[in-house]
C-alpha beads as a LAMMPS data file, in Angstrom:
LAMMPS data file: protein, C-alpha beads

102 atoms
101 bonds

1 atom types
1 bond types

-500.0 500.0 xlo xhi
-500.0 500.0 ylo yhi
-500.0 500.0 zlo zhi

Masses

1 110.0

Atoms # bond

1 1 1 159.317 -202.870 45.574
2 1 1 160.266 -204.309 48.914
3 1 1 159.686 -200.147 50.735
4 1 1 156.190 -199.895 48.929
5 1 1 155.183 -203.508 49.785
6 1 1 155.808 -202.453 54.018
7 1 1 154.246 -199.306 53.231
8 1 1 151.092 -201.049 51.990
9 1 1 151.878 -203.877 54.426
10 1 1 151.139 -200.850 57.055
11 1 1 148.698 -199.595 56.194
12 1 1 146.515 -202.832 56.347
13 1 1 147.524 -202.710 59.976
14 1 1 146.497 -199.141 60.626
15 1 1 143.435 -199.756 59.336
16 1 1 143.084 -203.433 60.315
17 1 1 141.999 -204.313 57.072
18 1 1 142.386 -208.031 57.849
19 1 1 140.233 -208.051 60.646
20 1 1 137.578 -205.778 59.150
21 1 1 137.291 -207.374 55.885
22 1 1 139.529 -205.475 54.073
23 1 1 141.831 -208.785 53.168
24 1 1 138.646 -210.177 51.617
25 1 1 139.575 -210.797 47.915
26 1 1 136.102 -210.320 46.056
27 1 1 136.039 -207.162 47.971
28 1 1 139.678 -206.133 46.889
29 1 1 138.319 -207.113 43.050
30 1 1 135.616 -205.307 43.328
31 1 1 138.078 -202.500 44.525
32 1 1 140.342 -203.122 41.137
33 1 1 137.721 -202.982 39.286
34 1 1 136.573 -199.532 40.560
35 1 1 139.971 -198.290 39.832
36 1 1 140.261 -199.560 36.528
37 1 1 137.139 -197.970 35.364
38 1 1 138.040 -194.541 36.655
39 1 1 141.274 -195.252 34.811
40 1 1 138.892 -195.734 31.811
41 1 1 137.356 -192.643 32.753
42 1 1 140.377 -190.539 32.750
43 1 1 140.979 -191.499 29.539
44 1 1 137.483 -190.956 28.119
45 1 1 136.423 -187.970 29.778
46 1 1 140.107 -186.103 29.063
47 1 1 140.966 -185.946 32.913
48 1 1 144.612 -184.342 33.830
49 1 1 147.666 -186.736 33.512
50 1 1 147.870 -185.747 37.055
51 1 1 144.120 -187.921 37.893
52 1 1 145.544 -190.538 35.319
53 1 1 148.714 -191.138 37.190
54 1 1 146.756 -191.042 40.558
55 1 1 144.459 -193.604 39.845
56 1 1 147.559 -195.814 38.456
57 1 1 148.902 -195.145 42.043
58 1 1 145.619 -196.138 43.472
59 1 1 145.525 -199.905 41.580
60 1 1 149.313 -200.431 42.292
61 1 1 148.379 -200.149 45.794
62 1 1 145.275 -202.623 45.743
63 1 1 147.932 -204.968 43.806
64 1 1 150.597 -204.296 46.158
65 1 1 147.553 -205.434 48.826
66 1 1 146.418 -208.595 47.096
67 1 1 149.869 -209.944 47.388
68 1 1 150.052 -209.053 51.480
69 1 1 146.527 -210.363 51.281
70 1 1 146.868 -213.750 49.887
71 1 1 150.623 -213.978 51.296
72 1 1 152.795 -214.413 48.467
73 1 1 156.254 -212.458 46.650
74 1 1 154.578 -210.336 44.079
75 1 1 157.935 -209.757 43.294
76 1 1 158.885 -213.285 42.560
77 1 1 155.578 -213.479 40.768
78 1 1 156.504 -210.852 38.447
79 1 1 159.859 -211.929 37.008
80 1 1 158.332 -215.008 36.630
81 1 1 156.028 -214.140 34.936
82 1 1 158.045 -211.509 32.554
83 1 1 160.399 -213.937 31.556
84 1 1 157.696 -216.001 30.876
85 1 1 156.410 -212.831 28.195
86 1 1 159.519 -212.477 26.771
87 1 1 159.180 -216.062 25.382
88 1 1 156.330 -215.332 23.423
89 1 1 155.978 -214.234 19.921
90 1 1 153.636 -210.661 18.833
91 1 1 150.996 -210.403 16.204
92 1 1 148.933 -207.873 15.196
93 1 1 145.072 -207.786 16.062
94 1 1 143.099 -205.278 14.266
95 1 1 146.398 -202.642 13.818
96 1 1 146.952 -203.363 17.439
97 1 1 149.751 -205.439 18.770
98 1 1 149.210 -208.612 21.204
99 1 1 151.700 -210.700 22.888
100 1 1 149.826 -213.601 23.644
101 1 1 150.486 -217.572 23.738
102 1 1 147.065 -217.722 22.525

Bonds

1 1 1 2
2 1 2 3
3 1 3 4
4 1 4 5
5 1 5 6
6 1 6 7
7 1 7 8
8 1 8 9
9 1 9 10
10 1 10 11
11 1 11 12
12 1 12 13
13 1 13 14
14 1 14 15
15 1 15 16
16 1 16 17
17 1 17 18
18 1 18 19
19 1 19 20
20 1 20 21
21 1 21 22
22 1 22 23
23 1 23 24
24 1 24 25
25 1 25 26
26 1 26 27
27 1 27 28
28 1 28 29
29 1 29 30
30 1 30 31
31 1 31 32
32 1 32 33
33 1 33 34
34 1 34 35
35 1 35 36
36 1 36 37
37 1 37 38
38 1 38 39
39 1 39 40
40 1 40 41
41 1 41 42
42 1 42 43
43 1 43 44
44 1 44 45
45 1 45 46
46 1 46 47
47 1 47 48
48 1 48 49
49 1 49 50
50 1 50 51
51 1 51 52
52 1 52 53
53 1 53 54
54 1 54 55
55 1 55 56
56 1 56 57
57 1 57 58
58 1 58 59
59 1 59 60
60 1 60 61
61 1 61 62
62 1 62 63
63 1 63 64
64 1 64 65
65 1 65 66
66 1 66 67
67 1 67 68
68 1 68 69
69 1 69 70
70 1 70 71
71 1 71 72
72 1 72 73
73 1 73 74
74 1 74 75
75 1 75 76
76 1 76 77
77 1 77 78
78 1 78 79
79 1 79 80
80 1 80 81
81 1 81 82
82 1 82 83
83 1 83 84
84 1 84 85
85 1 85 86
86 1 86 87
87 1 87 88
88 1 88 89
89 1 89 90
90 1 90 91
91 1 91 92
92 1 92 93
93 1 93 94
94 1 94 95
95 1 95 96
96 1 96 97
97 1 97 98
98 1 98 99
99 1 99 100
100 1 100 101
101 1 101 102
């Protein structure tokens, strides 16, 4: 995590994303959300696994960039947050399965 983090953590410096509004964080949603629909899209339109793993690539990265964004250890974040899943009980939701504290 730590290699793809500097990686990411570079290229906000070649591009000078901070400085050019890059680091802005409704932006970077807005960017998400982009990448989440064509995620959707893949799926819906029967794109290659090949565009379905690129656009997974594609919101890691804007992840990966929220955490250099807003300064904090996305890594820390996440096993706090697993462990924190683990805890919690599943159910079924209409033949789905949810694990949720609500």
């Amino acid at each position: 995590m730590k290699e793809m983090i500097e990686a990411v953590r570079e290229f906000h410096r070649k591009f000078d994303l901070k400085e050019k509004g890059g680091e802005d964080m409704l932006h970077r949603m807005n960017l998400i959300m982009e990448e989440v629909g064509e995620i959707s899209q893949c799926l819906t339109k029967g794109k290659s696994r090949e565009d379905l793993i690129e656009e997974h690539a594609d919101l890691l990265i804007l992840l990966l960039g929220n955490a250099i964004s807003l300064d904090f250890d996305l890594e820390k974040a996440f096993w706090e947050k697993l462990n924190k899943i683990m805890q919690r009980k599943s159910r079924m939701v209409n033949g789905t399965i949810r694990v949720t504290d609500s």
